[in-house]
N, CA, C, O and CB atoms as a CASP TS submission, in Angstrom:
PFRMAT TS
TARGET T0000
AUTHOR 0000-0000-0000
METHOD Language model
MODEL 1
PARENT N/A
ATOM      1  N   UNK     1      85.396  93.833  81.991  1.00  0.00           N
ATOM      2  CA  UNK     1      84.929  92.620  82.627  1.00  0.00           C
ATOM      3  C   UNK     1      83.852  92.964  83.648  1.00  0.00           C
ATOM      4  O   UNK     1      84.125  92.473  84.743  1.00  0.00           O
ATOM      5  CB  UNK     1      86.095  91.866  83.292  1.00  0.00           C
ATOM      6  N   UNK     2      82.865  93.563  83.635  1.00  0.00           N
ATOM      7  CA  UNK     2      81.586  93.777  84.044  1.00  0.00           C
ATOM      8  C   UNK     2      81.295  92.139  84.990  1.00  0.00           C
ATOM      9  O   UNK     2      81.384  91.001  84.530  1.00  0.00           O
ATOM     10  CB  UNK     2      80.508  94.148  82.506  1.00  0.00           C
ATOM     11  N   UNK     3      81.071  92.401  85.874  1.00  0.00           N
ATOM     12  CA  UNK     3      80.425  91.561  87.350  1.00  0.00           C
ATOM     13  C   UNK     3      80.482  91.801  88.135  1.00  0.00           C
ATOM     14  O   UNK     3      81.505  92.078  88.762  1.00  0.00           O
ATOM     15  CB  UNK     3      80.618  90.608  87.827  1.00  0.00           C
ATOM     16  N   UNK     4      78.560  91.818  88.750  1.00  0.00           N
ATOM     17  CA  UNK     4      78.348  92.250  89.830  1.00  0.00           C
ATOM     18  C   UNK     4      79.005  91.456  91.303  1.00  0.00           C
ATOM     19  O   UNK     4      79.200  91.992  92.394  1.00  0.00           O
ATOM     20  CB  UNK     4      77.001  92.330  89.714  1.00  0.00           C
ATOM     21  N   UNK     5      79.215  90.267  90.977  1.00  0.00           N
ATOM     22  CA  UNK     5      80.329  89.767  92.011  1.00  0.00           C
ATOM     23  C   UNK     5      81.689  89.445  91.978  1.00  0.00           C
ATOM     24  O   UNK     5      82.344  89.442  93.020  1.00  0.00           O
ATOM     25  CB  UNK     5      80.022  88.815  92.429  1.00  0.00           C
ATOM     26  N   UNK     6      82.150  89.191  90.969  1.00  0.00           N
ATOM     27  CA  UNK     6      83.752  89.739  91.157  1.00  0.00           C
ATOM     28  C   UNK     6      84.332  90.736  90.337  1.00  0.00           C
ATOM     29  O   UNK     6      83.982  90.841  89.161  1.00  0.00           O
ATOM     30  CB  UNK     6      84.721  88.682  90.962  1.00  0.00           C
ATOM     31  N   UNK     7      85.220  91.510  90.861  1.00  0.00           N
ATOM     32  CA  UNK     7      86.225  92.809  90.945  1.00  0.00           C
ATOM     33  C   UNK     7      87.206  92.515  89.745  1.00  0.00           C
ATOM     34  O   UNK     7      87.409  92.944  88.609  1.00  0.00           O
ATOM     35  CB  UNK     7      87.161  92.954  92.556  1.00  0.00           C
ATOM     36  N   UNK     8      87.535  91.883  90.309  1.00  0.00           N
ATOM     37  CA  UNK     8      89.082  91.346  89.346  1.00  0.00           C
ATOM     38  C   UNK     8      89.367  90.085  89.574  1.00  0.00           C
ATOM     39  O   UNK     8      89.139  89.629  90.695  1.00  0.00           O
ATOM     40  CB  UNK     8      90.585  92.088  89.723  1.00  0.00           C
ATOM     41  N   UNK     9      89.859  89.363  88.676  1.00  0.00           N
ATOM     42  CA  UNK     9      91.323  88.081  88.587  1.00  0.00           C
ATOM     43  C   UNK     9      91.942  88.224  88.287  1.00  0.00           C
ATOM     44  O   UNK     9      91.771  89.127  87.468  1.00  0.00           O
ATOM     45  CB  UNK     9      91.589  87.051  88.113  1.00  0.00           C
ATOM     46  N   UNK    10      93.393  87.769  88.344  1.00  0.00           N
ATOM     47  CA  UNK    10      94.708  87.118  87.479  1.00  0.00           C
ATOM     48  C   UNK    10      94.857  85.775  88.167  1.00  0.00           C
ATOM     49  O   UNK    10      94.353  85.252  89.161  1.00  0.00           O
ATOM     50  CB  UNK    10      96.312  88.075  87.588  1.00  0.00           C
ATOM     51  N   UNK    11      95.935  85.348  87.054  1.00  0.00           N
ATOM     52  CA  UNK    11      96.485  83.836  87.356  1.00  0.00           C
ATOM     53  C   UNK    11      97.658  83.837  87.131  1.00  0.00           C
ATOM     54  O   UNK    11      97.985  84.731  86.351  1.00  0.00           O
ATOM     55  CB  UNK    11      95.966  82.697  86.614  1.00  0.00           C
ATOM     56  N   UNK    12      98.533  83.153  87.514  1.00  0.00           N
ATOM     57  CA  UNK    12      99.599  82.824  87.712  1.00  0.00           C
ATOM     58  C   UNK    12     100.005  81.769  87.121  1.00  0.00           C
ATOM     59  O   UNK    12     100.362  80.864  87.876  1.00  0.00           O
ATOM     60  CB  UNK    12      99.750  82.794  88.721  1.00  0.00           C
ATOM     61  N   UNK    13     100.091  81.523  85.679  1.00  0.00           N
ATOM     62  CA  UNK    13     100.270  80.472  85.206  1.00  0.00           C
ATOM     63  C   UNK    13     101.559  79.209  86.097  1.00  0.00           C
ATOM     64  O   UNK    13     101.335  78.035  86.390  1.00  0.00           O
ATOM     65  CB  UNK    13     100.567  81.006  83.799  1.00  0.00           C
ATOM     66  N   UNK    14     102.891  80.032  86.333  1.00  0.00           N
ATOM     67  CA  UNK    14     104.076  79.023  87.137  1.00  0.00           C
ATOM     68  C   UNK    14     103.498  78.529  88.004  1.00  0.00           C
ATOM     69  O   UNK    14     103.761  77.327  88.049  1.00  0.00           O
ATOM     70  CB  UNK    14     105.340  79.586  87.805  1.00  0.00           C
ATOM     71  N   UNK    15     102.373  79.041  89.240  1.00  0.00           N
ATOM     72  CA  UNK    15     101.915  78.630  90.263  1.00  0.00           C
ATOM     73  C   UNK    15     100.760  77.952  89.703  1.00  0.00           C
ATOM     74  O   UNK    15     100.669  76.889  90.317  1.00  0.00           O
ATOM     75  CB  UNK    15     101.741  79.601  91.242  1.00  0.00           C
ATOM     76  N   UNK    16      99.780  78.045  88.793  1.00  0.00           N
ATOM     77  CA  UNK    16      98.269  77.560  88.714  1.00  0.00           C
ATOM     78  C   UNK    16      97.845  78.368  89.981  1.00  0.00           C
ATOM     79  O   UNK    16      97.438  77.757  90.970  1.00  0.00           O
ATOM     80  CB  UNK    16      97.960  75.712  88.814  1.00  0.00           C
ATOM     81  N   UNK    17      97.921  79.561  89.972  1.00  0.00           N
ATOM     82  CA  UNK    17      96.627  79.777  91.336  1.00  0.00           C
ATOM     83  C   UNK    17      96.037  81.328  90.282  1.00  0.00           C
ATOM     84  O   UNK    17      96.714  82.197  89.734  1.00  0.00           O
ATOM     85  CB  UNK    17      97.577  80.327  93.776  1.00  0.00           C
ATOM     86  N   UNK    18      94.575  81.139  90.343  1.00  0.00           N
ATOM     87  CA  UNK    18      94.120  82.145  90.447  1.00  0.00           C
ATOM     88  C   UNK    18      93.514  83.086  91.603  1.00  0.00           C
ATOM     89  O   UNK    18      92.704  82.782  92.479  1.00  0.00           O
ATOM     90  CB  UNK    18      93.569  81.938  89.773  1.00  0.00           C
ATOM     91  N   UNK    19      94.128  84.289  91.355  1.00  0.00           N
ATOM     92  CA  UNK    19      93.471  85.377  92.536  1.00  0.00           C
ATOM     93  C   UNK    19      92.168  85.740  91.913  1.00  0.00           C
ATOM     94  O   UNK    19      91.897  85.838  90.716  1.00  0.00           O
ATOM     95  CB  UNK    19      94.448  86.933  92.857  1.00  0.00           C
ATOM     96  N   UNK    20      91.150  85.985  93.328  1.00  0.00           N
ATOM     97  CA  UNK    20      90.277  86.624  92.528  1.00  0.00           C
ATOM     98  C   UNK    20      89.304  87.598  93.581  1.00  0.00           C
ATOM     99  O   UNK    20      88.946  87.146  94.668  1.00  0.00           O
ATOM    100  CB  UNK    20      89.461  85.472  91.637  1.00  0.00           C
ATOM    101  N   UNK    21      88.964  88.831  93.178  1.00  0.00           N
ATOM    102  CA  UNK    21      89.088  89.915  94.061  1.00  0.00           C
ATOM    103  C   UNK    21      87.468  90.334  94.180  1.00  0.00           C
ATOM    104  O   UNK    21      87.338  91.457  93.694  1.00  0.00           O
ATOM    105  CB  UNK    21      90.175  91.146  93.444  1.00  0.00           C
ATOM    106  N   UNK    22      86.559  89.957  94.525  1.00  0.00           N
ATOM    107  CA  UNK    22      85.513  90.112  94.744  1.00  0.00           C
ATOM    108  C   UNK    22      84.822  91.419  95.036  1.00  0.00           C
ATOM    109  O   UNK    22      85.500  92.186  95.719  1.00  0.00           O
ATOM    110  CB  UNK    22      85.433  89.404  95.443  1.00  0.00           C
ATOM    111  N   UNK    23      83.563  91.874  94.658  1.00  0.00           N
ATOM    112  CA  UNK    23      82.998  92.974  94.811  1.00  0.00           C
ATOM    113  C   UNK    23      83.315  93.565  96.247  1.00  0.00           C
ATOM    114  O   UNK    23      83.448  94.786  96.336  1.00  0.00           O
ATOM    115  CB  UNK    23      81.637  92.779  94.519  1.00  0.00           C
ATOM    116  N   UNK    24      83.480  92.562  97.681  1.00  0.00           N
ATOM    117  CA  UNK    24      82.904  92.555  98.535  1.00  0.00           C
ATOM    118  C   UNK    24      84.209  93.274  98.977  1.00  0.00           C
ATOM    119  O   UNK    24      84.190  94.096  99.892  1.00  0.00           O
ATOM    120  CB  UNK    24      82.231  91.364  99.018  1.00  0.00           C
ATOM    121  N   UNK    25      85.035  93.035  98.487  1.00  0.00           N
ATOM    122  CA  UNK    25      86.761  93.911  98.583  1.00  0.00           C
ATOM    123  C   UNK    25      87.008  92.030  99.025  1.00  0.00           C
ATOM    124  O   UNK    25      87.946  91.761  98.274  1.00  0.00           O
ATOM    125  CB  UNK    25      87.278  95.857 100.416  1.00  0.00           C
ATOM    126  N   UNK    26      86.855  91.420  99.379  1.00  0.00           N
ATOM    127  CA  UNK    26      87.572  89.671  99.501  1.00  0.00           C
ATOM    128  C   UNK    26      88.146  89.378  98.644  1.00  0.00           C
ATOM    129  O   UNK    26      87.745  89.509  97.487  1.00  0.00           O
ATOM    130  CB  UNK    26      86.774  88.436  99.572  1.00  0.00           C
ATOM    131  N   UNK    27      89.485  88.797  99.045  1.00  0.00           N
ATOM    132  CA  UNK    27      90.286  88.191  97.834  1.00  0.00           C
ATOM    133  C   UNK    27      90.873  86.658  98.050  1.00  0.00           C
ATOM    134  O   UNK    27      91.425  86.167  99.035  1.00  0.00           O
ATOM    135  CB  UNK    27      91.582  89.191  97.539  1.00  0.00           C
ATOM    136  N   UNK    28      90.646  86.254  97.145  1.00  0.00           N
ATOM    137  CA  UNK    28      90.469  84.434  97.620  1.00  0.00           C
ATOM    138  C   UNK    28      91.727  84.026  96.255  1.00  0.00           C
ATOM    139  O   UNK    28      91.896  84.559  95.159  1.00  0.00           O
ATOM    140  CB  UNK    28      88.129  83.412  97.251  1.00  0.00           C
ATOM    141  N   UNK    29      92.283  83.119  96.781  1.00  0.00           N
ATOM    142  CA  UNK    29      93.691  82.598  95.654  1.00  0.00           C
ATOM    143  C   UNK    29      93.223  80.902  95.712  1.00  0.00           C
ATOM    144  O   UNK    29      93.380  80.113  96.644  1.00  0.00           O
ATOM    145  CB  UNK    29      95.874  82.960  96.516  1.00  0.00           C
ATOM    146  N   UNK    30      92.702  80.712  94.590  1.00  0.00           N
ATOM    147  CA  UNK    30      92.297  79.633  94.173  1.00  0.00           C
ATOM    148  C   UNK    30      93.632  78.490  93.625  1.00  0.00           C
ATOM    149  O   UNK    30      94.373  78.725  92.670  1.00  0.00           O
ATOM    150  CB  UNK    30      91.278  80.092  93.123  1.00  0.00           C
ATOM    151  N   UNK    31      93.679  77.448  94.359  1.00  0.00           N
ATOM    152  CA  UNK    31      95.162  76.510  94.027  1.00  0.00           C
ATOM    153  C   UNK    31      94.773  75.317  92.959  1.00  0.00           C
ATOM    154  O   UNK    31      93.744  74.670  92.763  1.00  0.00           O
ATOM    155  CB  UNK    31      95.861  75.624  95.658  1.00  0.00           C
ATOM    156  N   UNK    32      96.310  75.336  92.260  1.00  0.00           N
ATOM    157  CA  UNK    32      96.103  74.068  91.102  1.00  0.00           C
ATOM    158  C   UNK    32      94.812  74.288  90.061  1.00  0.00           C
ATOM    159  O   UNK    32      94.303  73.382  89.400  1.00  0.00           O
ATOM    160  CB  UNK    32      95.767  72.483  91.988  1.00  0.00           C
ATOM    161  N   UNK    33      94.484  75.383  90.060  1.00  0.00           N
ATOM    162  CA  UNK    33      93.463  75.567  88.778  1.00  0.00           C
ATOM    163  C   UNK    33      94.400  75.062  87.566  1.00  0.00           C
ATOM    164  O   UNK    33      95.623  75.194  87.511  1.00  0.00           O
ATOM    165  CB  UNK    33      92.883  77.367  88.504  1.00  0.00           C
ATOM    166  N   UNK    34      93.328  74.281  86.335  1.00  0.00           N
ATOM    167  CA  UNK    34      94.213  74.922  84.867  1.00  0.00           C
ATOM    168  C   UNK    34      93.783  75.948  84.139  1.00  0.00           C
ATOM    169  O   UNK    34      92.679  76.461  83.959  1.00  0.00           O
ATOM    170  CB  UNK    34      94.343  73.988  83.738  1.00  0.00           C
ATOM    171  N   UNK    35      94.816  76.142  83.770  1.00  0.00           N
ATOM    172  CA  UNK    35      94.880  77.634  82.192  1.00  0.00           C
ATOM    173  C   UNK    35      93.751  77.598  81.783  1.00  0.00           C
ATOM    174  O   UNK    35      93.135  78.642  81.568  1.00  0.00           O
ATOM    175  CB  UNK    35      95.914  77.447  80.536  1.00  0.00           C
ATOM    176  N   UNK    36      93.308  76.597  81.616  1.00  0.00           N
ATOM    177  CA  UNK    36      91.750  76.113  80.539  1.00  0.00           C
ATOM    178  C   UNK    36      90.982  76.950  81.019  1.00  0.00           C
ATOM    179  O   UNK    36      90.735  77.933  80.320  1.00  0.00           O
ATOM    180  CB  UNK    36      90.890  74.467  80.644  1.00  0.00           C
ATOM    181  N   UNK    37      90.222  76.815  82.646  1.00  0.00           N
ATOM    182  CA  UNK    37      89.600  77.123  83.821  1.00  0.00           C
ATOM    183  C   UNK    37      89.658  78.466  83.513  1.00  0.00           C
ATOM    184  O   UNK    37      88.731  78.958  82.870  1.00  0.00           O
ATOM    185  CB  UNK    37      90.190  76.642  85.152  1.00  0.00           C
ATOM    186  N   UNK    38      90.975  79.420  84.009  1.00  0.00           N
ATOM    187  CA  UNK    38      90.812  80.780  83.780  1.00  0.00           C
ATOM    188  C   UNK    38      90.612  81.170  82.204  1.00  0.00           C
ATOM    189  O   UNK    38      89.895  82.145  81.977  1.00  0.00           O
ATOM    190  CB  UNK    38      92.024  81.465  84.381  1.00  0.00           C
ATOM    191  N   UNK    39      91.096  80.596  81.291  1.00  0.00           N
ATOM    192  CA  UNK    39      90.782  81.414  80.165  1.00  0.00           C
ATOM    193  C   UNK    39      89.149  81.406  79.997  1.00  0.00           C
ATOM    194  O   UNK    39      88.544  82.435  79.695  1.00  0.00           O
ATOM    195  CB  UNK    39      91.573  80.843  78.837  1.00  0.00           C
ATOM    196  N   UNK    40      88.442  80.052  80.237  1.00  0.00           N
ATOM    197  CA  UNK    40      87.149  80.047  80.326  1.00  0.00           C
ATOM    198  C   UNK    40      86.403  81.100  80.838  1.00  0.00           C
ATOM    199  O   UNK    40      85.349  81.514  80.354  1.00  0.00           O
ATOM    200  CB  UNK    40      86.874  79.129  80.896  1.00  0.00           C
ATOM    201  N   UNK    41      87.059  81.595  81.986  1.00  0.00           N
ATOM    202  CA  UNK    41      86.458  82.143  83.441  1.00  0.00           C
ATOM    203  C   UNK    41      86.404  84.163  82.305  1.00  0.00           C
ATOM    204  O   UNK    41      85.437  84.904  82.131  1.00  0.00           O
ATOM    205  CB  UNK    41      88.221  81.804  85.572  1.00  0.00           C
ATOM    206  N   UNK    42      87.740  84.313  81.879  1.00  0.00           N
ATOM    207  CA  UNK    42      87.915  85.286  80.925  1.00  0.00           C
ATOM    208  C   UNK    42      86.887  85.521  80.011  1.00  0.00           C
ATOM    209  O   UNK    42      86.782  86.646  79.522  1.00  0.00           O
ATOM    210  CB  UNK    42      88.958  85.047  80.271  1.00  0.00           C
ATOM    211  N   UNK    43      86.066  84.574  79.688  1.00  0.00           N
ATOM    212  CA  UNK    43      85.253  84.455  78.273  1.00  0.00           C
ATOM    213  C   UNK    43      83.632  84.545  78.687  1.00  0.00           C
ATOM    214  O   UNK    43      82.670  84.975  78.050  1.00  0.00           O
ATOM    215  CB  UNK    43      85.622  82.806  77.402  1.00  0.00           C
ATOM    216  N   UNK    44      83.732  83.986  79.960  1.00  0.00           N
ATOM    217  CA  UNK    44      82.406  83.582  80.205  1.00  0.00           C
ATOM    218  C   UNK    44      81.597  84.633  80.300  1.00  0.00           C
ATOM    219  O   UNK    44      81.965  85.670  80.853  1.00  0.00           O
ATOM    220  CB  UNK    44      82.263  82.825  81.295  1.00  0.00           C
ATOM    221  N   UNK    45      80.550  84.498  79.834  1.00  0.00           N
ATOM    222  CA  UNK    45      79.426  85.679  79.873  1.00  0.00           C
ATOM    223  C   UNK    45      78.965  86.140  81.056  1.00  0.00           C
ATOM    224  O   UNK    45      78.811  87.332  81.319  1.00  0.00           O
ATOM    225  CB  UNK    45      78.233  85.338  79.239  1.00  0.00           C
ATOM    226  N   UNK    46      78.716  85.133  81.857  1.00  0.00           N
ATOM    227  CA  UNK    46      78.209  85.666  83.704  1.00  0.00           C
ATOM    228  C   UNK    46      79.289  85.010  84.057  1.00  0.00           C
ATOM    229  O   UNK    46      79.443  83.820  83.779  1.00  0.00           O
ATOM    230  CB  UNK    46      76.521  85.058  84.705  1.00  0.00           C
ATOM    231  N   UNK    47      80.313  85.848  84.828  1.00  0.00           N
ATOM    232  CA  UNK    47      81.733  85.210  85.250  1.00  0.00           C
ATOM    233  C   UNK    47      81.128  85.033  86.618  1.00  0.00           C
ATOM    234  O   UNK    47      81.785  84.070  87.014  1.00  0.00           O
ATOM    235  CB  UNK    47      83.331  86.225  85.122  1.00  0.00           C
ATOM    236  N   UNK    48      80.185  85.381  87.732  1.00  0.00           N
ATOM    237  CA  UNK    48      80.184  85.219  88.948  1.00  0.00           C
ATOM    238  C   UNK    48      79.068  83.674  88.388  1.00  0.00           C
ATOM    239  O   UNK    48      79.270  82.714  89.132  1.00  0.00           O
ATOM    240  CB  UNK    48      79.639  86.754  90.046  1.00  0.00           C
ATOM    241  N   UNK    49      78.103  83.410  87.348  1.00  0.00           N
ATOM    242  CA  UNK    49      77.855  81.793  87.217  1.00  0.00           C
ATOM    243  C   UNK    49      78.958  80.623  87.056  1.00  0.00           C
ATOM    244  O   UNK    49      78.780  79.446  87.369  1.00  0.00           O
ATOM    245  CB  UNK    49      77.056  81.615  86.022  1.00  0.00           C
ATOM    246  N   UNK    50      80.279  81.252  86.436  1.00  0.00           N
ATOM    247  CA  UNK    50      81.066  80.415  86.059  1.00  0.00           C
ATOM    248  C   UNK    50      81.877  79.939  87.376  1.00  0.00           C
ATOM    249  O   UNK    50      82.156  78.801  87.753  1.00  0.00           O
ATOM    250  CB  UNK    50      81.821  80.978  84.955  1.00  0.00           C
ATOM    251  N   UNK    51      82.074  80.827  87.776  1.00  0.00           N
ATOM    252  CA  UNK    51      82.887  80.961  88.673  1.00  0.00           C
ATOM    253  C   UNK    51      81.888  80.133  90.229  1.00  0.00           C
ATOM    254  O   UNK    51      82.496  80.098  91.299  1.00  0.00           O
ATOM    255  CB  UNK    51      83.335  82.744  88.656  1.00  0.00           C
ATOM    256  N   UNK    52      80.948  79.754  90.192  1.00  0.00           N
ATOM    257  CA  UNK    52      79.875  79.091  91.157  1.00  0.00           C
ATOM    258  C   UNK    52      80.087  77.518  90.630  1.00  0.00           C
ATOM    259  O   UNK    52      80.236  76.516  91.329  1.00  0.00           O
ATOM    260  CB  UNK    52      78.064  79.775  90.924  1.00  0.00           C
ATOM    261  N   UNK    53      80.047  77.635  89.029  1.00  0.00           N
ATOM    262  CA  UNK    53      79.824  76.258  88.473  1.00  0.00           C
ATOM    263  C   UNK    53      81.093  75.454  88.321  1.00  0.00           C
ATOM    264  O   UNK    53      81.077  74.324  87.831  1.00  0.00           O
ATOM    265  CB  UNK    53      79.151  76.342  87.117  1.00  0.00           C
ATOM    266  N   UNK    54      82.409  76.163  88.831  1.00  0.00           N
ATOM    267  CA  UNK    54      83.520  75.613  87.784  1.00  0.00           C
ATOM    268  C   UNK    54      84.422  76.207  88.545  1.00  0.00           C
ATOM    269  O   UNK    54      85.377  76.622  87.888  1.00  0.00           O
ATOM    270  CB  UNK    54      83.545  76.023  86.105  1.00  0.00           C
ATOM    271  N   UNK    55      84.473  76.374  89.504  1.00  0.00           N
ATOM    272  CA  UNK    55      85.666  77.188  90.840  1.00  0.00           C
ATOM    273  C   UNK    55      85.400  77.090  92.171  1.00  0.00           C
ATOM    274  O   UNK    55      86.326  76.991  92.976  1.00  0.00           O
ATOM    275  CB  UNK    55      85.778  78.835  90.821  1.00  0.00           C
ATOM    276  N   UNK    56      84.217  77.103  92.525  1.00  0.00           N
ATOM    277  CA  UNK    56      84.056  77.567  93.941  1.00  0.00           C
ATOM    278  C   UNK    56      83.345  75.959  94.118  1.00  0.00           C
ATOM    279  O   UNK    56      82.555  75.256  93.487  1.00  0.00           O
ATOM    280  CB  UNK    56      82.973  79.269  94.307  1.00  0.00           C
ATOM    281  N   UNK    57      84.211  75.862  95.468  1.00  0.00           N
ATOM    282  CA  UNK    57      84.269  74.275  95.961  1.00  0.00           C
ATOM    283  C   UNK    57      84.647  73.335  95.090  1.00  0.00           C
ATOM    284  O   UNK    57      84.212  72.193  95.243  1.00  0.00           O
ATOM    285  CB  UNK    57      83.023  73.744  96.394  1.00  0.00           C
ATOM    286  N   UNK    58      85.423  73.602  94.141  1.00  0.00           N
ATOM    287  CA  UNK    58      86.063  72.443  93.523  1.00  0.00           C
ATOM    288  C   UNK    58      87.870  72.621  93.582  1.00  0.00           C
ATOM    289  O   UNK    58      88.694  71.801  93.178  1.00  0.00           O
ATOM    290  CB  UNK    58      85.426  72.360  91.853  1.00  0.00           C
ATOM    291  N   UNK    59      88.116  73.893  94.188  1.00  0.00           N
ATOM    292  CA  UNK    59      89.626  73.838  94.409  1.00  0.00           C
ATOM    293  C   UNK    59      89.860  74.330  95.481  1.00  0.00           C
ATOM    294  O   UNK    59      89.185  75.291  95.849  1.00  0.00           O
ATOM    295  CB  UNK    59      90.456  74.453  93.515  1.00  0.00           C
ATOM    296  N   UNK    60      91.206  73.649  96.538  1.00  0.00           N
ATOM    297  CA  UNK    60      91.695  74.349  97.407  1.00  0.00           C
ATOM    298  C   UNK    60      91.501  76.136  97.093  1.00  0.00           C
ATOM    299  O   UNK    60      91.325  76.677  96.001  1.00  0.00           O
ATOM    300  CB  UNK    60      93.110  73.790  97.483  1.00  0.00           C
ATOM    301  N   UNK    61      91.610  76.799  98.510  1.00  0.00           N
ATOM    302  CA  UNK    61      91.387  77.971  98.231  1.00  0.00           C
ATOM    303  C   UNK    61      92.239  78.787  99.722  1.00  0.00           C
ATOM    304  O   UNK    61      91.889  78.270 100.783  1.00  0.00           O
ATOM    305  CB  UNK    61      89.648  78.140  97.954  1.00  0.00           C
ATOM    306  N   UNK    62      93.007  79.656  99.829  1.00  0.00           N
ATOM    307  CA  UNK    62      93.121  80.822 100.657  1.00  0.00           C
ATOM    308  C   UNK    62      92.563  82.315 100.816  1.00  0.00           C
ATOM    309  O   UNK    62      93.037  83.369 100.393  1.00  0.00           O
ATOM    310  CB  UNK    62      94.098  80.957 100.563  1.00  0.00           C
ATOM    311  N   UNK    63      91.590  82.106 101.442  1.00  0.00           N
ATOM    312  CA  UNK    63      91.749  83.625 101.954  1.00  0.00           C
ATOM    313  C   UNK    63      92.867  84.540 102.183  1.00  0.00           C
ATOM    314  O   UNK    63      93.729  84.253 103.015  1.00  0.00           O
ATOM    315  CB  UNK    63      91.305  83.681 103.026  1.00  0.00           C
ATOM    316  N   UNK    64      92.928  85.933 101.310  1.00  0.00           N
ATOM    317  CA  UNK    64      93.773  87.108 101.651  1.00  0.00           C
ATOM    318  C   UNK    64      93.609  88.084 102.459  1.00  0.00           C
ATOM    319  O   UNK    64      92.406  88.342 102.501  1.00  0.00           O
ATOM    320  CB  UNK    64      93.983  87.678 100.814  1.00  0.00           C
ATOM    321  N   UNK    65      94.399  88.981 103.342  1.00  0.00           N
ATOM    322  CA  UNK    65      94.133  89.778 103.853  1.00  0.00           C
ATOM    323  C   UNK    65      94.059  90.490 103.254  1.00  0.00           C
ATOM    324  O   UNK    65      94.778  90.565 102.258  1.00  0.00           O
ATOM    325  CB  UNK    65      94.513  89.960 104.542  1.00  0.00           C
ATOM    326  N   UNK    66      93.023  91.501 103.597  1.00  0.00           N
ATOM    327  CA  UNK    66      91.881  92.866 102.503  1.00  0.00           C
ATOM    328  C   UNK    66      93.026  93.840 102.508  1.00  0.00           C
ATOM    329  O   UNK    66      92.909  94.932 101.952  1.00  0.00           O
ATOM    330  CB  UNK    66      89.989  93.842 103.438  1.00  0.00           C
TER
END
């Protein structure tokens, strides 16, 4: 999974939250996503575009400690 801005994800299907672990070492837990969303996010060719177009500011979100 090659991207220059994020590291890693998983999701949590019982919860709907995806984690997602950014180049920057930041890790942000995205709430009430659906399955759809991450499997998309899995597929997408530029995951840091998808992830601008289709995640970021459209769901609650927590910051993790690094």
């Amino acid at each position: 999974m090659p991207s220059s801005v994020i590291n890693f994800f998983s999701y949590d299907e019982k919860s709907s939250t995806l984690k997602i672990t950014f180049v920057t070492g930041m890790v942000y837990c995205y709430q009430n996503v659906p399955k759809k969303t991450f499997e998309m996010l899995k597929i997408a060719g530029s995951k840091g575009r998808y992830f601008n177009h289709y995640i970021k500011d459209k769901f609650k979100f927590k910051k993790l400690e690094e």
